[in-house]
C-alpha positions in Angstrom: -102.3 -82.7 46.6 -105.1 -83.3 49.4 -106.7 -85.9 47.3 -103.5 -87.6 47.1 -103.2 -88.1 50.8 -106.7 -89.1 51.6 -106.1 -92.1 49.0 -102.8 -92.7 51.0 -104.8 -92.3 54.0 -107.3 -94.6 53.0 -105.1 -97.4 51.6 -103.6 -97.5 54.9 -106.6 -97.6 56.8 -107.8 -100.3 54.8 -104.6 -102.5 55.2 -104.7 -102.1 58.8 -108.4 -102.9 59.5 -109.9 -106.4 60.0 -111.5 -107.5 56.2 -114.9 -107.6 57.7 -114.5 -103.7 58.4 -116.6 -102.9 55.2 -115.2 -99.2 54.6 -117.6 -97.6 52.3 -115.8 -94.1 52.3 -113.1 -91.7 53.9 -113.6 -88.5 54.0 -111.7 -85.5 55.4 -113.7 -83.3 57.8 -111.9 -80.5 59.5 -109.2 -81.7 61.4 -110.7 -85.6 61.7 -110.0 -88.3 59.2 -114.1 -90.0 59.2 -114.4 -93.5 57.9 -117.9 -94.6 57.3 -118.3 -98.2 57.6 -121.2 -100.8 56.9 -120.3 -102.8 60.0 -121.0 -100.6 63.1 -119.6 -103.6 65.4 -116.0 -102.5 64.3 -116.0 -99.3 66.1 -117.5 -100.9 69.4 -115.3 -104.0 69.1 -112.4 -102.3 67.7 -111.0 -99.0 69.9 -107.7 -100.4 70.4 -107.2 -100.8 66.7 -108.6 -97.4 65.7 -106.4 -95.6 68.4 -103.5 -97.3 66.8 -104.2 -96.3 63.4 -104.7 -92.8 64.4 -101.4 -92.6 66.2 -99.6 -94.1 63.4 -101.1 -91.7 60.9 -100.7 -88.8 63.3 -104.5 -88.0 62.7 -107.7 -87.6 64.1 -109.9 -90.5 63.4 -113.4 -90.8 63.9 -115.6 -93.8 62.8 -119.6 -93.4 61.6 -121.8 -95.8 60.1 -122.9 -96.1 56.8 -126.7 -94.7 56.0 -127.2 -97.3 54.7 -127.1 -99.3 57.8 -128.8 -96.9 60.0 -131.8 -97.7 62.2 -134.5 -95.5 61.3 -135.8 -92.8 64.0 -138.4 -94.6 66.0 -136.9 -97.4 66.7 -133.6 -96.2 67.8 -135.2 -94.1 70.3 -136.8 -96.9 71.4 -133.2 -98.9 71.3 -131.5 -96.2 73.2 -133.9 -96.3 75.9 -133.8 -99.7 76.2 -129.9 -99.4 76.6 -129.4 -96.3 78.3 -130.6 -96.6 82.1 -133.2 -94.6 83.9 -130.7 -93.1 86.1 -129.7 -91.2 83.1 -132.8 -88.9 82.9 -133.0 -88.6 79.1 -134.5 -85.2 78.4 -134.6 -85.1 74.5 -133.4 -87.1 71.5 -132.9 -85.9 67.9 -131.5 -87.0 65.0 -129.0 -84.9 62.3 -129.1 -86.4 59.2 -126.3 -85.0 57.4 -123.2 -86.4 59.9 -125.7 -89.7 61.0 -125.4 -88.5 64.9 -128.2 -89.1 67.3 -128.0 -86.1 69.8 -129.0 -87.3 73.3 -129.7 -84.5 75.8 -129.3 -86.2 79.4 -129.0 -84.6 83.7 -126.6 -87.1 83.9 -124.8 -87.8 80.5 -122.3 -90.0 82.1 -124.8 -92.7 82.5 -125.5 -92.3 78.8 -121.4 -92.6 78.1 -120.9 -95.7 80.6 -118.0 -97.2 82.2 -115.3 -96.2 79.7 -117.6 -95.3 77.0 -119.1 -98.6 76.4 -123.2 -98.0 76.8 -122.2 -95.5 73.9 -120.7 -98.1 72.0 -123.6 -100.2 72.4 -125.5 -97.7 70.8 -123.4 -97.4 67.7 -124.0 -101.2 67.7 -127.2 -101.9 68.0 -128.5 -98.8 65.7 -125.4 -97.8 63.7 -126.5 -94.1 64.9 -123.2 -92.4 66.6 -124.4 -90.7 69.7 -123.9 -87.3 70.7 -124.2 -86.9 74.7 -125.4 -83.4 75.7 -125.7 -82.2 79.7 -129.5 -80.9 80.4 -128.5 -78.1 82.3 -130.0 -77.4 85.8 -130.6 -74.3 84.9 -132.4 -73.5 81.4 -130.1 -72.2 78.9 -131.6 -70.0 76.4 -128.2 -69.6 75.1 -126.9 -73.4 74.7 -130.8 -73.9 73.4 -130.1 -71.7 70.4 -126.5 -72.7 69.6 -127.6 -76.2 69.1 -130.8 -75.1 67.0 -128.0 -73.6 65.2 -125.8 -76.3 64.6 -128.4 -79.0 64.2 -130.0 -76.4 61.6 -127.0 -75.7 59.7 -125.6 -78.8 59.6 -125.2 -79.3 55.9 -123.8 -76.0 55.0 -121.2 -77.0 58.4 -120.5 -80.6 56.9 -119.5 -78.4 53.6 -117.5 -76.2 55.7 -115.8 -79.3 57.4 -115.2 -80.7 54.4 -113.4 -77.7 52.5 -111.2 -77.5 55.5 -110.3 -81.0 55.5 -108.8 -80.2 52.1 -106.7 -77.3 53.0 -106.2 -79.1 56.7 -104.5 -81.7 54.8 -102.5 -81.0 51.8 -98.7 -80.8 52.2 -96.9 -78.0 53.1 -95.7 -75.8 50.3 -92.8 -74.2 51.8 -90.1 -74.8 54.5 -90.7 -73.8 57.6 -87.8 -71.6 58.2 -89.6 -68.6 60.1 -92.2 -67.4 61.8 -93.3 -64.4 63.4 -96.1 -62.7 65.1 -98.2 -59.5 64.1 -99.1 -56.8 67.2 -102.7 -56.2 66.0 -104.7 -55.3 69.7 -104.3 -55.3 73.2 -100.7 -54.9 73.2 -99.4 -52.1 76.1 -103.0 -51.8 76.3 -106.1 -53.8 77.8 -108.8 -54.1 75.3 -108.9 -55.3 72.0 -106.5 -58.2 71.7 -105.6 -59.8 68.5 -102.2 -61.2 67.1 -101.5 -62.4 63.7 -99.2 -65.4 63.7 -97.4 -65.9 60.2 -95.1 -68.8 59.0 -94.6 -69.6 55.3 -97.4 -71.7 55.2 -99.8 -70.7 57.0 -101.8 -67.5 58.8 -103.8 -67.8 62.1 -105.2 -65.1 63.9 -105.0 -65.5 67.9 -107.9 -63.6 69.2 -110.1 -60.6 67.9 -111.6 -58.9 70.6 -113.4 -55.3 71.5 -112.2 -52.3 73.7 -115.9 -51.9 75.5 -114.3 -49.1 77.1 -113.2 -47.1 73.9 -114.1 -43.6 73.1 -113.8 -44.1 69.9 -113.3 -46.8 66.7 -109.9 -45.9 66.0 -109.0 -47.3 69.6 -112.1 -50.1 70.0 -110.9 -52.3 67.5 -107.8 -54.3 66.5 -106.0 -53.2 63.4 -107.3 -55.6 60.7 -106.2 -52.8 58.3 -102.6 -54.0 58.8 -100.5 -54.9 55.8 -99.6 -58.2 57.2 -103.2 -59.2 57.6 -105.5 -60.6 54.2 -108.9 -62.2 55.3 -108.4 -64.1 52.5 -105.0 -66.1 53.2 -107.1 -66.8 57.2 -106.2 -69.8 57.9 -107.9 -70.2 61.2 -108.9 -68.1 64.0 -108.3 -69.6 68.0 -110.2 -67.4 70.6 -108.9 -67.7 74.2 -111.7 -67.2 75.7 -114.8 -65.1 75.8 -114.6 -62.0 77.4 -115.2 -59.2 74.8 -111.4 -57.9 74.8 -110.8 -61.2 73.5 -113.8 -62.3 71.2 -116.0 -59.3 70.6 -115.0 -58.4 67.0 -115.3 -62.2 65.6 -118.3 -61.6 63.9 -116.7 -58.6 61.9 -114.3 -60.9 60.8 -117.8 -63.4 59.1 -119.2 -59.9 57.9 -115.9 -59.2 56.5 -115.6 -62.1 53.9 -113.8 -65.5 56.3 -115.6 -68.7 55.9 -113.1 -70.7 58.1 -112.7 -72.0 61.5 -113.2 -70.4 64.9 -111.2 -72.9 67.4 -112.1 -72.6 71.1 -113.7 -74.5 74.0 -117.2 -75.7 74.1 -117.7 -73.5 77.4 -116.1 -70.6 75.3 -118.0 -71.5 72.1 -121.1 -70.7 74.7 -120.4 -67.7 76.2 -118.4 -66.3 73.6 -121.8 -66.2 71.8 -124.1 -65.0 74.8 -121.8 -62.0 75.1 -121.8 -61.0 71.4 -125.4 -61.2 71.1 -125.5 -58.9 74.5 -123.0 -56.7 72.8 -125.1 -56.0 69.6 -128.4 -55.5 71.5 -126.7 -52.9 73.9 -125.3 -51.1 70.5 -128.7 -51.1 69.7 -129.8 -49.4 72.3 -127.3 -46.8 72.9 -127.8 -46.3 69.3 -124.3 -47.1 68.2 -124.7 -50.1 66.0 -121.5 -52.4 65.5 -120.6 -52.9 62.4 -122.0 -56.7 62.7 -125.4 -58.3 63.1 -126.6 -61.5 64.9 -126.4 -63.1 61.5 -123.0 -62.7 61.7 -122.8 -64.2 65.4 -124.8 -67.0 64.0 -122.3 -67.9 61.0 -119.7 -67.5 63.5 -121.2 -70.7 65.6 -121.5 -72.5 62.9 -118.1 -72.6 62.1 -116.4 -73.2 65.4 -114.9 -76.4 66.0 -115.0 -77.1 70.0 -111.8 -79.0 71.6 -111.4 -80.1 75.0 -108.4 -79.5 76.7 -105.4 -81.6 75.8 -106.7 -82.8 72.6 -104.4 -82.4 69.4 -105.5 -81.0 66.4 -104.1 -79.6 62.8 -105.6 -76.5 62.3 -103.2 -76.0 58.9 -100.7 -77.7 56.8 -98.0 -76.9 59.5 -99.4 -76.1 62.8 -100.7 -78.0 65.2 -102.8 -76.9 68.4 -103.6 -78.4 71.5 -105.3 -75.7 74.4 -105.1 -76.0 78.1 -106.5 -74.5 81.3 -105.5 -71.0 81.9 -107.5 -71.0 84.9 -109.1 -67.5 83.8 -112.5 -68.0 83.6 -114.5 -71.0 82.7 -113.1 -72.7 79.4 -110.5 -70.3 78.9 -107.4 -71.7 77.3 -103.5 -71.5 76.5 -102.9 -72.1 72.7 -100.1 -74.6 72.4 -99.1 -74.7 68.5 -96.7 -77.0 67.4 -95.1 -75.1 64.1 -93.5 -77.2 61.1 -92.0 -81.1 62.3 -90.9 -79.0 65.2 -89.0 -76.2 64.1 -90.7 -74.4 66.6 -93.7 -74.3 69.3 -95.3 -70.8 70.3 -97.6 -70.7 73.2 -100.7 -68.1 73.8 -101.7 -67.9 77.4 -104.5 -65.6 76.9 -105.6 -64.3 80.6 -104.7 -66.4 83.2 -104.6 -67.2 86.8 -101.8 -69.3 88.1 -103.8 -70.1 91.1 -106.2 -72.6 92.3 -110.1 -70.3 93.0 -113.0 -71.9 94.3 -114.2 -71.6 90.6 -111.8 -73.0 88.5 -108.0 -74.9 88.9 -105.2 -73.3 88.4 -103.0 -72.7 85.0 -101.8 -75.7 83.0 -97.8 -74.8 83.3 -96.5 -78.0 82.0 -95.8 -78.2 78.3 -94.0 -80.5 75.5 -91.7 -77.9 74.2 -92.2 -73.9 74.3 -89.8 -72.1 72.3 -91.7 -68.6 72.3 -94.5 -67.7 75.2 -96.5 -64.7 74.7 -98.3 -63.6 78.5 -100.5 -61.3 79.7 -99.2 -58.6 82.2 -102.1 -57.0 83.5 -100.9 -56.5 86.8 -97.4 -57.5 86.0 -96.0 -54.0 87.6 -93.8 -54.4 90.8 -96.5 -52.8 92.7 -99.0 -55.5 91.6 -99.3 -57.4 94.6 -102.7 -58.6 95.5 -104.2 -59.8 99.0 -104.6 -64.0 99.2 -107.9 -65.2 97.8 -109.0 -65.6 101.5 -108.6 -62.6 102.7 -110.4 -60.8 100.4 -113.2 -63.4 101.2 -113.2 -62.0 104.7 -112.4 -58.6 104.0 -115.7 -58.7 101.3 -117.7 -60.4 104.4 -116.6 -57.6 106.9 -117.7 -54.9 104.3 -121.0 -56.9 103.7 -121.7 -57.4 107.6 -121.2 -53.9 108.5 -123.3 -52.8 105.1 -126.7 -54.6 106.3 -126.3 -54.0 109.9 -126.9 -50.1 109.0 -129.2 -50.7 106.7 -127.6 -50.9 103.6 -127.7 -52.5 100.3 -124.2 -53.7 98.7 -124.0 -53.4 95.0 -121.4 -55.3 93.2 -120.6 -54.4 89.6 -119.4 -57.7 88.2 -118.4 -59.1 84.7 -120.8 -62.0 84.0 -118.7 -64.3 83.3 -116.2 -66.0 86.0 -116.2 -63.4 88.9 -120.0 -63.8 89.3 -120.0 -67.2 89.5 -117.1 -66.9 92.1 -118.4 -64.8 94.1 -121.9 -66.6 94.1 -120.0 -69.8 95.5 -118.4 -68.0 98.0 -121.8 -65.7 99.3 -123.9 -69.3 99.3 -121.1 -70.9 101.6 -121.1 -68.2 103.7 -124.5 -68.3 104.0 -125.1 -71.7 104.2 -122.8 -71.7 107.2 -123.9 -68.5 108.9 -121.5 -66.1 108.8 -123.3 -63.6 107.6 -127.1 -63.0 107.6 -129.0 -64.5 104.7 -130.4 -61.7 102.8 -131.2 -61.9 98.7 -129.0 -62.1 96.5 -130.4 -60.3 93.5 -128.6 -61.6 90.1 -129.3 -58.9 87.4 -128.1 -58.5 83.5 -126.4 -61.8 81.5 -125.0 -63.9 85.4 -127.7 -65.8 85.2 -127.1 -67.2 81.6 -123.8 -67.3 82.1 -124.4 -69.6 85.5 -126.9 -71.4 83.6 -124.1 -72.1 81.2 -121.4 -73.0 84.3 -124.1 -75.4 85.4 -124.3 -77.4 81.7 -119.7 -77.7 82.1 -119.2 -78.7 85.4 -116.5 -80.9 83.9 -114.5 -77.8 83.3 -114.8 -76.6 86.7 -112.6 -77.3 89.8 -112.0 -80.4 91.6 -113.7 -79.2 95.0 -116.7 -78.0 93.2 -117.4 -80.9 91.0 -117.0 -83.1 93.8 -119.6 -81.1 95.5 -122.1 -81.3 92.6 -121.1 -85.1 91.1 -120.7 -86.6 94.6 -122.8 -84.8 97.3 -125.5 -83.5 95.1 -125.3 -79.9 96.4 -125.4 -77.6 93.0 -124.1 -74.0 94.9 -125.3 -72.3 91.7 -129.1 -73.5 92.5 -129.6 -72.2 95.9 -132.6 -70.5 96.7 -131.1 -67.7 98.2 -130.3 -66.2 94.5 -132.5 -64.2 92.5 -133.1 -63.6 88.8 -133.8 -60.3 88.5 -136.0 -60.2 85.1 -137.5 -56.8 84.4 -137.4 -52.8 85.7 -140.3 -53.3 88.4 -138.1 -55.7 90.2 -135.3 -53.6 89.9 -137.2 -50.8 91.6 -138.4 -52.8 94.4 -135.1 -54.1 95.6 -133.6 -50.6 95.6 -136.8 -49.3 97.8 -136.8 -52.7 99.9 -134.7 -54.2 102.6 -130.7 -54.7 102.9 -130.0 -57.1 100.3 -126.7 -58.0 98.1 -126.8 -57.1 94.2 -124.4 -58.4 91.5 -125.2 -56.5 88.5 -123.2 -56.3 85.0 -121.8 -54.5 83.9 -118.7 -54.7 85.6 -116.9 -51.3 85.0 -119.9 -49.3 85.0 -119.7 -48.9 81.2 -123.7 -49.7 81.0 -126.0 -52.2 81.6 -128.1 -52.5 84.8 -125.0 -51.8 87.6 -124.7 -48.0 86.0 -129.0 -47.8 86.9 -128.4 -49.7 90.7 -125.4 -47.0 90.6 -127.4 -43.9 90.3 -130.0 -45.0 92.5 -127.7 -46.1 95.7 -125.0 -43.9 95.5 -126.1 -40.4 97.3 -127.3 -42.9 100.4 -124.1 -43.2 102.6 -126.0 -46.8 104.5 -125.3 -48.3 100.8 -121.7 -50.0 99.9 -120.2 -50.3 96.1 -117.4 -53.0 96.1 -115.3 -53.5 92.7 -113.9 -56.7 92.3 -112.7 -56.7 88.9 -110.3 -54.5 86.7 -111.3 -51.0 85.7 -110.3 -50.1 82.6 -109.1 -46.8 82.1 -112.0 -44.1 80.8 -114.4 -46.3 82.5 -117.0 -45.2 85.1 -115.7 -47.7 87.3 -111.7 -46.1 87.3 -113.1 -42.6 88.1 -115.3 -43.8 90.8 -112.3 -46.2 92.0 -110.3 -43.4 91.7 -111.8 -41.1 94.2 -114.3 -39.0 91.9 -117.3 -37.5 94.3 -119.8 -36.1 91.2 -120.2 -37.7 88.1 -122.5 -36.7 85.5 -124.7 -39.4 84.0 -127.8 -39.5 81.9 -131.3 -40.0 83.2 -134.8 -39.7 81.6 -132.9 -37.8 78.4 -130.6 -35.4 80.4 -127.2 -35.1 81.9 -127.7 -35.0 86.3 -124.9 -34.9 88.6 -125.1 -37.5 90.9 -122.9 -37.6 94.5 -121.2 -40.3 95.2 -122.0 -40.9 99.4 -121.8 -44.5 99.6 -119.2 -46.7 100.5 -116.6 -47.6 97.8 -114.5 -50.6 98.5 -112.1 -52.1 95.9 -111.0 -56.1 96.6 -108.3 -57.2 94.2 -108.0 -60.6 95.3 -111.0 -61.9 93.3 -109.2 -61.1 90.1 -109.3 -63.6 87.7 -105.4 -62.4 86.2 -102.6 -63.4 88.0 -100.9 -61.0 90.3 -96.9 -60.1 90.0 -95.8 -62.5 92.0 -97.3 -65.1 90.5 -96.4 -64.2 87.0 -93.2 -64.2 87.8 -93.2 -67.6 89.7 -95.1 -69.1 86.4 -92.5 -68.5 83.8 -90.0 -69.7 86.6 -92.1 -73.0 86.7 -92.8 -73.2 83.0 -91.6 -76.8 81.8 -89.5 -76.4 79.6 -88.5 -73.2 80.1 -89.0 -70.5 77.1 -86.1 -68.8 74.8 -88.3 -65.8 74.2 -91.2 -63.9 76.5 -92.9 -61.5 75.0 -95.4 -59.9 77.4 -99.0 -57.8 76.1 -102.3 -57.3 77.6 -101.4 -54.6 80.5 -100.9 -51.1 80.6 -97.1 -49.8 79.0 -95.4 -49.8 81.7 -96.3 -53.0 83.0 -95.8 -55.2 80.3 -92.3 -53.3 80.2 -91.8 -53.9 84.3 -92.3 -57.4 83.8 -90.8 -57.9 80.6 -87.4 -56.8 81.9 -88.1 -58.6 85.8 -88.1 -61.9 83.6 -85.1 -60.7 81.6 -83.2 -59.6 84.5 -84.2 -62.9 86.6 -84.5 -65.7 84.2 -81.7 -64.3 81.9 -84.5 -65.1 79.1 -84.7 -62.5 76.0 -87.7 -60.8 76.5 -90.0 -58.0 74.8 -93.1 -56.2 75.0 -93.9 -54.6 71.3 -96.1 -52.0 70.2 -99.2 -52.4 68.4 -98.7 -52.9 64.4 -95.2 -54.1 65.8 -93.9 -57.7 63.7 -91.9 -60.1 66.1 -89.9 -62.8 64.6 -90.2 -65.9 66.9 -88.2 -67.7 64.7 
């Protein structure tokens, strides 16, 4: 059946082309049609044309030169610097030699792209090699280094991968689309864990797989891929959000399990998505409670991810179709738009969200071309949810941090390393920078400064205000010498024993990692301040402490110690990266067009209940917020 329509395919690529386009082959590849041609001048003279075709088709089109008419190595890195201007700061070039891409690694990509793409073209022209334009991030990236070892390492076994997809991508649907529903399998009147099974008649796509870090046991740390509904072998595809654990942590089970498919996400959330795995295994490792996965597993898991940018369309299966937009969460995180059937019906994913602008990121996309079914996170979707304005927490976290170092203090921040880090670290280097509190260090301790060094390789997925300050005035917030990478235990012990200073430290519940060690050490002097600025999950360190809890026992040197809690605790809700009440409720009064069906998860049971029936009541829209192992017919 696929075979069928990639002759059809071709037949109509060919009729449509100029004579002199010299197709030697079309082949499917994952979601793209690829036609390899022996004239590389048709894809830099022809755009227009191509875009044409592609809408026509309703496909993804990309063009690559024959091998035969490739310029060999030397030579095109000669060509390409001879193109590409010095401006550009060309850091590496490499070649793969399976999909006949030249991978340039540049500070300033752009000048590598052009004015509308067309230095690139000249590339393609001149050596027939189709260039791959990578950021050189200020920061080195030990993380982004390996990923693209990976892929450029594994790029035969991917092509295959591609390939094999393409096939089942493409073939025709087998049965009408008259239904679809959706499978509770994690994170639903709960945080932690989330995963959803989404079912039509021709297809099967889990919506994230992710951990409860906070578990005290399996039977509550992992979604229920023993549900009836779920077959690793009918997998279609599986679409991660974005890469906090909750929502990506069990992936690699699902490699070790058996899948061979696709893992669709961001780039951004391709890269953390795999820094926090990794960190995930090695602190297993050393708690000794191995996961039931290994880095291999993370590895195969990279390979088989297919990165989209936001807005772009894709078939992910005979009869869906995704695109993902901002959700304004964290950095890359995404709202899974998927088109069902020839529009029998379109389901939409937010994942976490924040449907307001931070200094970090812009707000949630709330705009959409048709939304039958939205499924939202209700975190802090009870009535009482309302948090304090995104400047007021600023000041109120600058008051706490004044009076902290004035007596001496040290202020210890327990921070998830991804998103609330990096916010917080633009807003302590502009306070800084402008005087309005004393500059002291500001130690950066655990996975931040991978994850910043990983902020600094997207900054096109970052908000307007702060790409303007690092495109157009050259002032990079997350390079400031006021930070410090805090790289081994010696350090650690000489900013706890040295002056008033400012630590962000992961993890951020206090469920291990280096905050728990800062924890024991500052918390019986009352000069020192602990301020949370991110959601404690229930069972966690963090809650009990947030919750008013003056003695806790913890481990040290082999043995359970009671430590006294005399410092300061502060909790500042307005740095959360969800959305408060209010502005959940004002989102699904925006949402354009406005939904038949809400169904509401992520948040504790009586919160996704309290909003579920807010939106009802309001909006007059049918609503629900199921159980886990619950099956919801959306259509």
């Amino acid at each position: 059946m696929a075979s069928e329509t990639l002759d059809n395919i071709k037949k109509t690529i060919i009729k449509k082309l100029p004579k002199d386009a010299q197709v030697a082959k079309v082949e499917f590849e994952g979601p793209e049609v690829v036609i390899y041609t022996k004239n590389p001048e048709m894809i830099s003279e022809n755009s227009d044309l191509i875009r044409n075709v592609a809408k026509d088709l309703r496909k993804r089109i990309i063009i690559k030169s024959d091998k035969s008419v490739l310029l060999d190595n030397e030579k095109t890195i000669d060509k390409i610097h001879e193109i590409v201007p010095d401006g550009a700061e060309i850091t590496n070039i490499t070649f793969d030699d399976v999909t006949y891409e030249v991978i340039i690694e540049a500070k300033k990509p752009g000048l590598v792209i052009g004015k509308y793409g067309v230095t690139s073209r000249i590339i393609v022209k001149h050596t027939g090699w189709a260039p791959k334009i990578l950021r050189t991030p200020p920061i080195n990236s030990e993380i982004i280094g390996k990923i693209r070892n990976t892929i450029k390492n594994s790029s035969k076994e991917r092509k295959q991968m591609l390939q094999r997809l393409g096939q089942q991508i493409h073939q025709e649907a087998r049965f009408e689309n008259d239904w679809a529903r959706v499978t509770s399998m994690g994170g639903f009147k709960e945080v932690g864990r989330s995963s959803m099974l989404l079912q039509t008649p021709n297809s099967r796509v889990l919506l994230d797989c992710g951990v409860n870090v906070a578990a005290n046991d399996n039977k509550t740390a992992f979604p229920y891929l023993n549900a009836p509904e779920f077959s690793i072998e009918e997998l279609d595809a599986v679409i991660i959000s974005h890469a906090h654990l909750d929502h990506c942590g069990f992936v690699p089970y699902l490699f070790h399990y058996g899948y061979d498919g696709p893992v669709y996400c961001t780039t951004p959330t391709r890269d953390l998505m795999t820094l926090l795995q990794l960190d995930h295994i090695d602190i297993a490792h050393r708690e000794d409670n191995p996961l039931p996965f290994t880095q291999k597993h993370v590895q195969h898991c990279i390979k088989n991810t297919i990165t989209l940018d936001y807005g772009e369309v894709t078939d992910i299966s005979p009869d869906i179709r995704l695109t993902l937009h901002n959700a304004g969460h964290i950095l890359g995180s995404a709202m899974s738009h998927m088109h069902i059937g020839d529009g029998q019906h379109n389901l939409i994913y937010t994942g976490d969200f924040k449907y307001e602008r931070s200094r970090l990121l812009e707000p949630a996309t709330y705009r959409f071309p048709r939304s039958e079914t939205v499924i939202m996170e209700s975190t802090y979707g009870g009535r009482e949810d309302i948090q304090p304005s995104r400047n007021s927490a600023e000041k109120e976290m600058m008051k706490t941090i004044y009076k902290t170092l004035k007596r001496g203090g040290k202020v210890l921040v327990p921070v998830f390393a991804v998103g609330r880090a990096q916010e917080l670290m633009v807003v302590l280097e502009e306070y800084m920078r402008h005087g309005m509190i004393d500059e002291v260090p500001i130690y950066i301790d655990g996975m931040i400064w991978e994850a910043t060094a990983i902020h600094t390789a997207r900054p096109e997925y970052l908000s307007k205000d702060l790409r303007d300050q690092i495109f157009h005035m050259g002032r990079n917030p997350f390079v400031a010498d006021v930070f410090k990478n805090v790289k081994n235990m010696d350090y650690r012990k000489d900013i706890v024993e040295g002056e008033p200073a400012i630590i962000l430290s992961t993890s951020g519940m206090l469920t291990g990692g280096n905050s728990v060690e800062y924890f024991k050490w500052l918390c019986e002097d009352e000069r020192n301040t602990l301020i949370f600025v991110g959601y404690q999950s229930e069972g966690s360190l963090g809650r009990r402490i947030q919750n008013g809890r003056k003695e806790v026992l913890l481990e040290e040197d082999g043995k359970t110690k009671v430590f006294n809690v005399k410092m300061e605790i502060k909790t500042l809700n307005g740095f959360s990266g969800h959305s408060n009440r209010r502005q959940l409720m004002d989102y699904v009064k925006r949402l354009n067009p406005r939904p038949d069906k809400v169904i509401t998860c992520h948040g504790d049971p009586y919160k996704t209940v309290d909003l579920a029936s807010s939106i009802h009541r309001s909006y007059k829209i049918e609503t629900k917020s199921p159980l886990n192992l619950e099956c919801t017919r959306i259509q």
